[in-house]
N, C-alpha and C positions, 0 to 999 in steps of 0.2 A: 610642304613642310617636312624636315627631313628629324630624326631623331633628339637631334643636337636641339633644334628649334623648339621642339616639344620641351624637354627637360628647363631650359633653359627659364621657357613663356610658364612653366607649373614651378620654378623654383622663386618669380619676379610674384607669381601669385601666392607663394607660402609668405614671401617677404613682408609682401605689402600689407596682411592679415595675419598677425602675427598671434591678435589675442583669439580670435577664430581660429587658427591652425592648433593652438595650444589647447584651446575650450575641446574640439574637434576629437584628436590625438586621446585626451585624456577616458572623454566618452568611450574610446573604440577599447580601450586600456581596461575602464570599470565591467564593460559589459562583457567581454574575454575571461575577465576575473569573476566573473559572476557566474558565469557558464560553467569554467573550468570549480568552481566550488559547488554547483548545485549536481555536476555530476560525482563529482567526489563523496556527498552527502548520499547521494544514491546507489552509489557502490556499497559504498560501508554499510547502510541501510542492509542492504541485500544480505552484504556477507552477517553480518548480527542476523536476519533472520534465518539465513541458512543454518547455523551453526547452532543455535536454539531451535531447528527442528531435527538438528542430526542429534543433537544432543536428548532428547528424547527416544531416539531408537525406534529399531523396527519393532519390538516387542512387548510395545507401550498401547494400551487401549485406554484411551480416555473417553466417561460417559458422562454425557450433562444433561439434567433434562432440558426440553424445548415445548416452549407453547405458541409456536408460531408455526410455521410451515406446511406441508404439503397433505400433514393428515389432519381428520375433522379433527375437532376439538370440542367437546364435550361443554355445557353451562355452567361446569365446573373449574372451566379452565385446560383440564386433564385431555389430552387428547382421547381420543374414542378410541376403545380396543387397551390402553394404557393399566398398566395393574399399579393401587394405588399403596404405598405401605401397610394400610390395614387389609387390601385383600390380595397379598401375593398369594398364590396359590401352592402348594406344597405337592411334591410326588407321591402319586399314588392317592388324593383326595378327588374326591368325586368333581364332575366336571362344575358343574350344577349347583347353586351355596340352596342350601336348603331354606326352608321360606319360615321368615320370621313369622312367630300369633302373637 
């Protein structure tokens, strides 16, 4: 079978299945278009979170507490070693909270 035979015997096959070739065609169409939008969605994605972390800066400290992670946590919830609003400890105060009577 030569070229010509080929194209020929695959155009007598688009003919003959016309609503299959179109069903076919449309599938290959949706799923191209869906690709091409789910990357576009993930570009954009991207550049929005880059641009909200530049915009931020380098000279931005942000602190939040955490009671999950890698240090104990106390039965208080507080992680261990944590100073808690009523006992920050001030410069120059003894290490040591003196003992309530």
């Amino acid at each position: 079978m030569n070229q010509v035979e080929i194209l020929r015997f695959a155009l007598r096959g688009l003919l003959a299945n016309k609503m299959r070739s179109a069903l076919t065609t449309l599938g290959i169409l949706i799923g191209v278009a869906a690709v091409i939008m789910l990357v576009a969605v993930a570009e954009g994605s991207s550049r929005s979170i880059q641009q909200n972390i530049q915009r931020l800066g380098a000279n931005t400290l942000t602190i939040s507490p955490s009671f999950s992670g890698g240090a104990a946590v106390a039965a208080s919830g507080v992680p261990a070693g944590a100073a808690t609003p009523g006992r920050v400890r001030r410069p120059g105060s003894s290490a040591w909270p003196t003992p309530r009577r």
